[in-house]
C-alpha positions as CSV (number, residue, x, y, z in Angstrom):
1,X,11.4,14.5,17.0
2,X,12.6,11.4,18.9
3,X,11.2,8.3,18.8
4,X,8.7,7.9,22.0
5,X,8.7,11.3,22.5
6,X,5.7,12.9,24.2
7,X,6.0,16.2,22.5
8,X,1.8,16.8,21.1
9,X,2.3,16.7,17.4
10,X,-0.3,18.9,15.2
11,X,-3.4,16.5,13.7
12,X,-5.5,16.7,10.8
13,X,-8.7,17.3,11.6
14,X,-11.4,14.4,12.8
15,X,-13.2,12.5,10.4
16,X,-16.6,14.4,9.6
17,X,-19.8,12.6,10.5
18,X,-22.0,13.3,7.9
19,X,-25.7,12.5,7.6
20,X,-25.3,11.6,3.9
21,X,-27.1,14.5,2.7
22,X,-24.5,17.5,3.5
23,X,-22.0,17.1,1.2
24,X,-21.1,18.0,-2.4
25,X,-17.7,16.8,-4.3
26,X,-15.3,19.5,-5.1
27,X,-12.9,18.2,-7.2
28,X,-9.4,18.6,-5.8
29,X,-7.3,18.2,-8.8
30,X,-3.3,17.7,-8.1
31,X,-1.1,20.4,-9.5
32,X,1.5,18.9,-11.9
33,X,5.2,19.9,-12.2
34,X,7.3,21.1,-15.6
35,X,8.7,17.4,-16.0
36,X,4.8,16.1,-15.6
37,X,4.6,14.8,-12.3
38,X,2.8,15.5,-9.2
39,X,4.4,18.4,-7.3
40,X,5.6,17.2,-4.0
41,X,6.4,18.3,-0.8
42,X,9.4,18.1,1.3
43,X,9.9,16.5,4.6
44,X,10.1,19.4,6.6
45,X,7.4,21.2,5.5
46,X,4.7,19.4,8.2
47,X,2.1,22.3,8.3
48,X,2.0,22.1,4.2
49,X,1.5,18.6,4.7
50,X,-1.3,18.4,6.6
51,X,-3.4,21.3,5.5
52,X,-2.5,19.5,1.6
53,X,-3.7,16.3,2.7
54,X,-6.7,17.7,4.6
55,X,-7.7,18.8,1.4
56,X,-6.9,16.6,-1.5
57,X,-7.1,13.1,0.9
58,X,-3.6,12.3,-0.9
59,X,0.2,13.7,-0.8
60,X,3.3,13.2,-2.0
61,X,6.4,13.5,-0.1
62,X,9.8,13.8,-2.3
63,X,13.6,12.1,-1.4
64,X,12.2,9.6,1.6
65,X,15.0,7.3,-0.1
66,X,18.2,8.1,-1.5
67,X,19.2,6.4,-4.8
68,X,21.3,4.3,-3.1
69,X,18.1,3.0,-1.4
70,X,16.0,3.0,-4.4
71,X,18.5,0.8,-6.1
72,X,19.3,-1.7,-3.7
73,X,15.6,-2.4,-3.8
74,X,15.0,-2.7,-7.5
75,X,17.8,-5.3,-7.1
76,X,16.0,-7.0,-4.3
77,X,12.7,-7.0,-6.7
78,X,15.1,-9.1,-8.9
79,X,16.5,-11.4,-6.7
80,X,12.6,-12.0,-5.2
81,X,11.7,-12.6,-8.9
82,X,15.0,-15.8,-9.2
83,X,14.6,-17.1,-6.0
84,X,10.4,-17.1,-5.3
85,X,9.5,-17.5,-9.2
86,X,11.9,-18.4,-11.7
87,X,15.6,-18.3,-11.2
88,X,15.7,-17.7,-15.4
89,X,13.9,-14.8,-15.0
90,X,16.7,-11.7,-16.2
91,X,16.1,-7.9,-15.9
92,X,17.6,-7.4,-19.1
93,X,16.4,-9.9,-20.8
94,X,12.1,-9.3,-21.7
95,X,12.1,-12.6,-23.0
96,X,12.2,-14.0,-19.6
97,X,9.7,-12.0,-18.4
98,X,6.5,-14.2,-19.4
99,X,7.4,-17.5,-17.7
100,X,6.2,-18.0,-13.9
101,X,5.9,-14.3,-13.3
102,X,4.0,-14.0,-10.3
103,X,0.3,-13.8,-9.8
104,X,-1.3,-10.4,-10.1
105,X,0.2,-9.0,-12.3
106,X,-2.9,-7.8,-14.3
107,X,-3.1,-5.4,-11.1
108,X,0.6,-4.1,-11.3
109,X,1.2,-6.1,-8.2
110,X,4.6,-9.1,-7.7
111,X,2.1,-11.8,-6.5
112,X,0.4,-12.4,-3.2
113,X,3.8,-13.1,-1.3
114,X,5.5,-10.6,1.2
115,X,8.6,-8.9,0.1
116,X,10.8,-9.4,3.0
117,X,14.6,-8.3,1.6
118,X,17.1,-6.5,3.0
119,X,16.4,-3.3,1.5
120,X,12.5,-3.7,1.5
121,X,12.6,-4.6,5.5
122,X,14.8,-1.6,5.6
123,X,12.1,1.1,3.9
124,X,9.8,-0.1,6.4
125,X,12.0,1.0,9.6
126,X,13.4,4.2,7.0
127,X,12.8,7.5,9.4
128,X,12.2,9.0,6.9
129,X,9.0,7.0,5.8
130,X,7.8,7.1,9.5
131,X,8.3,10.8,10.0
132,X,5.1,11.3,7.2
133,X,2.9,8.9,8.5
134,X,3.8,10.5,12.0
135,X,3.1,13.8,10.7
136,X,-0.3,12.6,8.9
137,X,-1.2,10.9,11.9
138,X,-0.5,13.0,14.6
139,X,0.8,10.1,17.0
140,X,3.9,8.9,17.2
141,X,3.6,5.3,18.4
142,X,3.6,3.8,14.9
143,X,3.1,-0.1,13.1
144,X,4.2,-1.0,9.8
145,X,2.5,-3.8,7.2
146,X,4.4,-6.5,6.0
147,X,3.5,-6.4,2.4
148,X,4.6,-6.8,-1.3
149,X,6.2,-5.0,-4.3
150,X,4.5,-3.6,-7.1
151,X,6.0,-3.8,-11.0
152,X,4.5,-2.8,-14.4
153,X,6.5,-4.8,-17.4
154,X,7.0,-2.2,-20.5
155,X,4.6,-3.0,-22.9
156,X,5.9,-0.5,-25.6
157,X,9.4,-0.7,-28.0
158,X,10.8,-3.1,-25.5
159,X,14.3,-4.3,-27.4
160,X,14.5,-8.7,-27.0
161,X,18.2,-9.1,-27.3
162,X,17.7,-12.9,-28.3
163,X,16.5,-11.8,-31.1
164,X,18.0,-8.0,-31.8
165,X,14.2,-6.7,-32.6
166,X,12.2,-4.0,-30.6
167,X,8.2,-5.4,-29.9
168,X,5.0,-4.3,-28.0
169,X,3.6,-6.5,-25.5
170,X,-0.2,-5.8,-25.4
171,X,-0.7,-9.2,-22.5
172,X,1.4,-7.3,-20.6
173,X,-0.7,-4.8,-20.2
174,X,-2.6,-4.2,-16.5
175,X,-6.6,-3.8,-16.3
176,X,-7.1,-0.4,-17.9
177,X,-10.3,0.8,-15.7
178,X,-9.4,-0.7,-11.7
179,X,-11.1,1.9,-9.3
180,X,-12.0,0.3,-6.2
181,X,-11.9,1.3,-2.4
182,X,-10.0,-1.0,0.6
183,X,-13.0,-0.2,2.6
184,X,-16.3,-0.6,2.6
185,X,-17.8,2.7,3.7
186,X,-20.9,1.4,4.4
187,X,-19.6,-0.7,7.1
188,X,-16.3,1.0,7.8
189,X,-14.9,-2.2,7.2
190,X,-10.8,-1.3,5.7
191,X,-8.5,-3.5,4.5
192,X,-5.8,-5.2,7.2
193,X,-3.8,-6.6,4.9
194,X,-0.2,-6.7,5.8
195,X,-1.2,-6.4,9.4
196,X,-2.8,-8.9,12.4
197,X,-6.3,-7.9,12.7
198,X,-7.7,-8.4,15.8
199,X,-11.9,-8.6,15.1
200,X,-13.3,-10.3,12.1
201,X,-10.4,-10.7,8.7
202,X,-10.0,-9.3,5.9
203,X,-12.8,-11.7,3.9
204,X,-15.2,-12.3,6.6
205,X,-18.3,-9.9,6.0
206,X,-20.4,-8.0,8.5
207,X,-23.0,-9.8,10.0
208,X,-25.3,-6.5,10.5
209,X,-23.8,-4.6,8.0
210,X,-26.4,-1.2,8.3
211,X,-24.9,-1.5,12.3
212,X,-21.2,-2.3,11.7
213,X,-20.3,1.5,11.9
214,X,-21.0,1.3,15.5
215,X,-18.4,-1.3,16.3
216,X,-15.4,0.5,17.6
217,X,-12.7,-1.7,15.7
218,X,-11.3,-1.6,12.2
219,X,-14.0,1.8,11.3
220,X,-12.1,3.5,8.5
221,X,-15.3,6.1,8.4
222,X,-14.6,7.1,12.0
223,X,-10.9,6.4,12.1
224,X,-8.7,7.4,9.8
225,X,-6.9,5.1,7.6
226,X,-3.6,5.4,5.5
227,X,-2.3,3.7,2.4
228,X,0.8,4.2,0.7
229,X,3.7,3.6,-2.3
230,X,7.0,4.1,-2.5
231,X,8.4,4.7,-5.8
232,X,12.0,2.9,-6.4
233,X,11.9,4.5,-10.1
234,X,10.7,7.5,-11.9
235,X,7.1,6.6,-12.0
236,X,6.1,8.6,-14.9
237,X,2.8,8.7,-16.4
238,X,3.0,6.6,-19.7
239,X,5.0,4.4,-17.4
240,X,1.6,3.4,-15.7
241,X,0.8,3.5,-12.2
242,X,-1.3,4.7,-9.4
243,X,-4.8,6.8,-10.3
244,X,-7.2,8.3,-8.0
245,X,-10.3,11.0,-6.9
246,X,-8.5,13.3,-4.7
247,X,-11.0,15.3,-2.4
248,X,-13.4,12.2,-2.7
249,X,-12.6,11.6,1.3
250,X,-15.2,14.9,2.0
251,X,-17.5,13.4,0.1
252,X,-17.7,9.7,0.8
253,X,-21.2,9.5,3.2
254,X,-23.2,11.0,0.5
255,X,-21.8,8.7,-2.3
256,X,-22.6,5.7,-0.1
257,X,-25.9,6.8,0.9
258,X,-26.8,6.9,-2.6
259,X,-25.0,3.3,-3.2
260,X,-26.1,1.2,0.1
261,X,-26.8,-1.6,-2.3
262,X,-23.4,-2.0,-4.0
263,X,-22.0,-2.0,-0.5
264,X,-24.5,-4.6,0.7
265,X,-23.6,-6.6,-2.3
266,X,-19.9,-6.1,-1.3
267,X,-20.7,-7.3,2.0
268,X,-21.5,-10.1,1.0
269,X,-19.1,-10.7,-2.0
270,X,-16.0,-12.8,-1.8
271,X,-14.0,-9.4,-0.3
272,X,-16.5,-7.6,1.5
273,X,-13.4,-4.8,2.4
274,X,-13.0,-4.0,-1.2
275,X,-15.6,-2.0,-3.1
276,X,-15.5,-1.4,-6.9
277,X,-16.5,1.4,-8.3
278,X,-19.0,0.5,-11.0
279,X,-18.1,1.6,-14.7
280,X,-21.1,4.1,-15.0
281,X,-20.2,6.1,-11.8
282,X,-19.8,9.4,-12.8
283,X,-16.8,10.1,-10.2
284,X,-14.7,8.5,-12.4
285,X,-14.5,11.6,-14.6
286,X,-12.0,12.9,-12.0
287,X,-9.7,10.4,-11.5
288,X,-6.1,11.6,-11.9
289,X,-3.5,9.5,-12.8
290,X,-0.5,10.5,-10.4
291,X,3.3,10.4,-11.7
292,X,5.9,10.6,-8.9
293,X,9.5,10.7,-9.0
294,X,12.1,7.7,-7.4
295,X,12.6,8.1,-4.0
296,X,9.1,9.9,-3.5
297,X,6.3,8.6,-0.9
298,X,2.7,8.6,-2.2
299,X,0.4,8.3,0.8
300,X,-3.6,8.6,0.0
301,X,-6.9,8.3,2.7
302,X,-8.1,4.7,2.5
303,X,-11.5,7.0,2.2
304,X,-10.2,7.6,-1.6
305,X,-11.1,5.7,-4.6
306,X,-7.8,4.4,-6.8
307,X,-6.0,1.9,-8.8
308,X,-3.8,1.4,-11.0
309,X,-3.6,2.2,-15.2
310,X,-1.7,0.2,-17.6
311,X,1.6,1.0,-18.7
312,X,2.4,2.4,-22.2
313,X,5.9,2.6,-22.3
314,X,9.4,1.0,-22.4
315,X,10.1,1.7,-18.9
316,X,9.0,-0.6,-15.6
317,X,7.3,1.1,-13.3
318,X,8.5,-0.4,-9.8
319,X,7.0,0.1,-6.3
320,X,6.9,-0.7,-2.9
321,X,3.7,-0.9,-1.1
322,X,4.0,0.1,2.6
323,X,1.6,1.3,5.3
324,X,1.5,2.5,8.9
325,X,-1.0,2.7,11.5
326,X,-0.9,3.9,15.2
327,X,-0.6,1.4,17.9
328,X,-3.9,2.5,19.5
329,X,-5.9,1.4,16.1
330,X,-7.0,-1.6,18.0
331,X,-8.6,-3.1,14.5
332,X,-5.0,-4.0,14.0
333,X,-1.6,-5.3,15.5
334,X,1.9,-5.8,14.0
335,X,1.8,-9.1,11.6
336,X,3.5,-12.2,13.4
337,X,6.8,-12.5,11.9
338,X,9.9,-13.7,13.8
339,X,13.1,-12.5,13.6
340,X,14.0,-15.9,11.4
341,X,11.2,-14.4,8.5
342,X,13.6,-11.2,8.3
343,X,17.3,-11.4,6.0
344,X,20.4,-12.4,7.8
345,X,22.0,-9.1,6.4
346,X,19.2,-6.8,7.7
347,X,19.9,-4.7,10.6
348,X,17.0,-4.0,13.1
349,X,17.3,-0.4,14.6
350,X,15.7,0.8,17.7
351,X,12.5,2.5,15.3
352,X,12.1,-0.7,13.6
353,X,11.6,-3.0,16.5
354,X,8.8,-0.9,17.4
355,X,7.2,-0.5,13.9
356,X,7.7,-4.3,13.3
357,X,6.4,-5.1,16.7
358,X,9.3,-7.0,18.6
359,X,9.7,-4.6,21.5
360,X,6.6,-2.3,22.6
361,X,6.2,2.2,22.6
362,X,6.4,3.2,25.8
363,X,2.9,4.4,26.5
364,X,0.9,2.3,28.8
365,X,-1.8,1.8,25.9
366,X,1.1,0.1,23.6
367,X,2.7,-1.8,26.7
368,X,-1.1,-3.6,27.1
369,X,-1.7,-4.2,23.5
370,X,2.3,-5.4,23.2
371,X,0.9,-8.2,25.9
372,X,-2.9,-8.4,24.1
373,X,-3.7,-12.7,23.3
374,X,-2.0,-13.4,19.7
375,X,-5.2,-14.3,16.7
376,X,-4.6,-17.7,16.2
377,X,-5.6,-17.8,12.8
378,X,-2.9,-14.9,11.8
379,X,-0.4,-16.8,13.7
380,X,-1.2,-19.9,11.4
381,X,-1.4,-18.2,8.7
382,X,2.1,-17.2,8.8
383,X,3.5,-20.4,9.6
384,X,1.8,-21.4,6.4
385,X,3.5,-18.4,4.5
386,X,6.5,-19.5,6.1
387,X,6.3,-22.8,4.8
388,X,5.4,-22.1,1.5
389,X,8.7,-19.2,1.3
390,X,10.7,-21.5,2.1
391,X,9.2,-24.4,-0.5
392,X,9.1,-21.9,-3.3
393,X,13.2,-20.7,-3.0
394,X,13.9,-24.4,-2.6
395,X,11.8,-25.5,-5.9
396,X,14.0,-22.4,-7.2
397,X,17.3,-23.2,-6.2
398,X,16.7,-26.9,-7.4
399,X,15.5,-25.5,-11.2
400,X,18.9,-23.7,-10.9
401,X,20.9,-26.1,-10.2
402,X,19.5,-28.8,-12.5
């Protein structure tokens, strides 16, 4: 399929409106393969795509890099580490791996800063990547997030040269129970991160929150919404990683119904797009913790509870976080970045100045939102961002040098 083409692509079914009273959870467990992870499709195989999604609300999609790929971006995790955090910091050397690592790392996540390398601008514009979310999506007029990397440090048997002795790192260790939602189902309110939203951001709560559903913008109950890693290493499961309910998407109206409160409370909370699902909750008895090989695309329904697990092993577990959305979502638009914010040694192609939203699709739909008024308050935000990337690799390169 071309890009732009007009060919009708098959679609996943619409969103069912429930009442909140019609629906019962069937758990839709993910089949695992001999070398214990999650059995994934191939590229080619759309119609196995969709009807697997349609029911489990998650896939896996195999060999979306190459190696090749997958390496250059573990080294550009690296060189983000030396020249955002700590130039000191070594990947074979654990005992550099405590001071100034990023923020979030109890989540599994390389801090609150977006990962724009060469390689990691280039899996965002892979054809690869687009061709799922194009096949999950049914449209081919696609955006991409700008967004970060994900790591796990090895908190098992990990060998400290320094020192010739092999340790456990127990503080390394991510939260052990994180099941949440990036969307508040009571509302409809998802999660833009990565993206320009266009009506209220991603911590402003709903003013009528029992009404919000009728809103037409950013409605991830009435519009579908996708999430997504990449794996740049075998992900294995005592390497830690991502966990989630699969078949929870057909059964979401009747859990909030009998929740309203919690999502009230979320509402109102200091991120009213991000519900946690309490401890008690006795849909956590079917989470599945989901392994997946290098080079493999996990894509899951923002409708789905997940999270991460800790790691229990001497082996990173390294991702890259990366999401699409069709250009006629109008909750969202491309994030403002120039062509400064992307690496001098990274090639645009003619798919990524669409995705990244330079030039516009050809539809007359894109053409009008590729002209839409600019939110202000995105636009400064990224100046900010701006600012501070280039503060925090000069604070770097100084420590280096001194």
């Amino acid at each position: 399929m071309g890009i732009g083409t007009s060919t009708p692509l098959p679609k996943l079914q619409e969103i069912h409106m429930s009442p909140g009273d019609d629906e019962t959870f069937q758990p839709a467990p993910l089949s695992i393969d001999a070398d214990g992870f999650i059995v994934a499709l191939n590229i080619d195989q759309e119609e196995e795509i969709l009807k697997f999604f349609e029911k489990h609300g998650v896939v896996v999609v195999a060999n979306v890099l190459t190696d090749e790929q997958c390496e250059r971006s573990v080294d550009d995790v690296w060189r983000f580490l030396q020249e955002m955090f700590n130039p000191d910091i070594q990947r074979d050397q654990p005992e550099t791996w405590s001071y100034k690592w990023p923020s979030f790392s109890k989540m599994g996540i390389l801090g609150n800063d977006r990962w724009l390398y060469p390689q990691a601008c280039d899996n965002r514009q892979n054809p690869n990547i687009y061709k799922v979310f194009q096949i999950l999506f049914g449209e081919h007029e696609l955006i991409v997030n700008i967004t970060r990397a994900g790591l796990m440090r090895p908190t098992r048997n990990i060998y400290f040269p320094s020192r010739d002795q092999i340790e456990d790192r127990e503080n390394w260790k991510t939260i052990s129970e994180w099941l949440h939602l990036d969307m508040n189902p009571l509302t409809g309110r998802a999660t833009t991160y990565g993206f320009e939203h266009v009506a209220e951001g991603h911590f402003e709560f709903s003013k009528d929150p029992l009404c919000a559903q009728n809103q037409l913008t950013n409605n991830g109950m009435r519009k579908r919404k996708l999430q997504a890693i990449l794996a740049l290493e075998d992900c294995r499961e005592e390497d830690g990683g991502f966990h989630a309910v699969p078949g929870f998407q057909n059964y979401i109206t009747t859990w909030t119904k009998q929740n309203q409160q919690l999502c009230l409370d979320t509402n109102q909370g200091r991120d009213p797009t991000t519900v946690q699902i309490p401890k008690d909750d006795p849909i956590r008895q079917h989470i599945q913790r989901m392994p997946i090989r290098k080079g493999s695309l996990l894509v899951w329904d923002s409708r789905l509870p997940h999270g991460n697990y800790p790691n229990n092993s001497n082996h990173m577990r390294i991702i890259q976080y990366l999401h699409m959305a069709p250009i006629t979502d109008e909750a969202l638009r491309p994030f403002p970045l120039t062509k400064k914010d992307l690496p001098e040694t990274f090639q645009l192609t003619e798919l990524g100045e669409k995705l990244y939203g330079f030039k516009p699709w050809e539809s007359v739909i894109a053409r009008t939102r590729f002209r839409e008024k600019r939110n202000q308050r995105v636009l400064e935000q990224a100046e900010y961002e701006r600012q501070l990337r280039n503060a925090m690799k000069a604070q770097c390169q100084e420590a280096k040098t001194n």
